[in-house]
N, C-alpha and C positions, 0 to 999 in steps of 0.2 A: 913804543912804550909797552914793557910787561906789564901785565896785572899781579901786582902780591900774591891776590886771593889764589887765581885758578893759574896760572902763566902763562896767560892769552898773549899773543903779540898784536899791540893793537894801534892805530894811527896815533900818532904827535900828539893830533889836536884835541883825540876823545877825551869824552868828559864822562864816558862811563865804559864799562866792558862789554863787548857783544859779544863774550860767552855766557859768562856771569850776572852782568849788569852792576857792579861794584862800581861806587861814584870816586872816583880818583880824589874829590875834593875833600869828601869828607870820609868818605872810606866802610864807607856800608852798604851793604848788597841789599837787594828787594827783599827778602829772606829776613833779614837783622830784621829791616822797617818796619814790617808789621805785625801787629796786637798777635797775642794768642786768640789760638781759635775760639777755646772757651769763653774769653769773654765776650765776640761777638752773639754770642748766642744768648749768652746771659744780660750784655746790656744794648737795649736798643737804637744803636747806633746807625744814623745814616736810614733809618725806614720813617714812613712818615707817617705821621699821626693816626692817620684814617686807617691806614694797617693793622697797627697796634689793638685798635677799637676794635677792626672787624677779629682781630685772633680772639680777643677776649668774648666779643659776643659768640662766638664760635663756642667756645667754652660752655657757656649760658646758654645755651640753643638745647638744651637737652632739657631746659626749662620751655616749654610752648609760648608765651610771649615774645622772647627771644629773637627765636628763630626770622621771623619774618623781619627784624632790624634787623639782627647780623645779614640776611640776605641782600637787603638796600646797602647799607653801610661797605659791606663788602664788594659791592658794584660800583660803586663810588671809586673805594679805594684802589680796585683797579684800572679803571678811567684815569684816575689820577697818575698810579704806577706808569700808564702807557706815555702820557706827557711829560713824565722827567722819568727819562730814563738809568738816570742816573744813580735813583734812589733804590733802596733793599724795601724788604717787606713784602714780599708778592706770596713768597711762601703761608703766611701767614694771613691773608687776604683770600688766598685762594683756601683753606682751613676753613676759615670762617663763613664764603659761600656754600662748600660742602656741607656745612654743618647745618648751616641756613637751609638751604635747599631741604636735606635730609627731615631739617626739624617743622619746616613749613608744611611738608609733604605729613607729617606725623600728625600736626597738629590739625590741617583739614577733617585729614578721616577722621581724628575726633570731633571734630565740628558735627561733620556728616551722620555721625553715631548718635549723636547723642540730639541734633536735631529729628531723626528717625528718619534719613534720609538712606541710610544702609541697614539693613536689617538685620 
């Protein structure tokens, strides 16, 4: 069996192309199937909850409250990341521990400052 798309010669029985990957059946390549890029970026698809919280606390972390939740939240969410692997969001989890980190670490030495613990 040729393929339309690319002119693979491919077994009888395939149900798709192994050059290509075009599904004989219904006649769409992996390429058709999926969304534009733009929109995965734009909506959040397929990442999970805990992700989503820690990008936003990330955000907010440059506020000193903040900071020290997006850092839990973000540890969380990557725990969770590791056990379904399946799921998107890590970029954005891992955002929000940097920021964490960064804003935890900001927020001490004003602790420190202002308790008269640095001089």
């Amino acid at each position: 069996m040729f393929c339309p798309n690319c002119m693979t010669n491919n077994d009888e029985n395939a149900a798709v192309c192994k050059k290509c990957g075009r599904n004989f059946q219904t006649g769409v390549t992996p390429k058709e199937n999926k969304e534009p890029m733009s929109a995965s970026f734009a909506i959040p698809v397929g990442r999970t909850g805990l992700s989503i919280i820690a990008g936003y606390l990330g955000l907010l972390s440059i506020l000193p409250p903040f900071a020290p939740i997006s850092l839990i939240v973000s540890i969380v969410a990557l725990k969770q990341l590791k056990k379904n692997p399946g799921k998107l969001g890590k970029g954005r989890a891992v955002f929000g521990l940097a920021m964490g980190i960064i804003g935890t670490i900001i927020l001490l030495f004003i602790l420190l400052i202002s308790l008269g613990a640095i001089s």
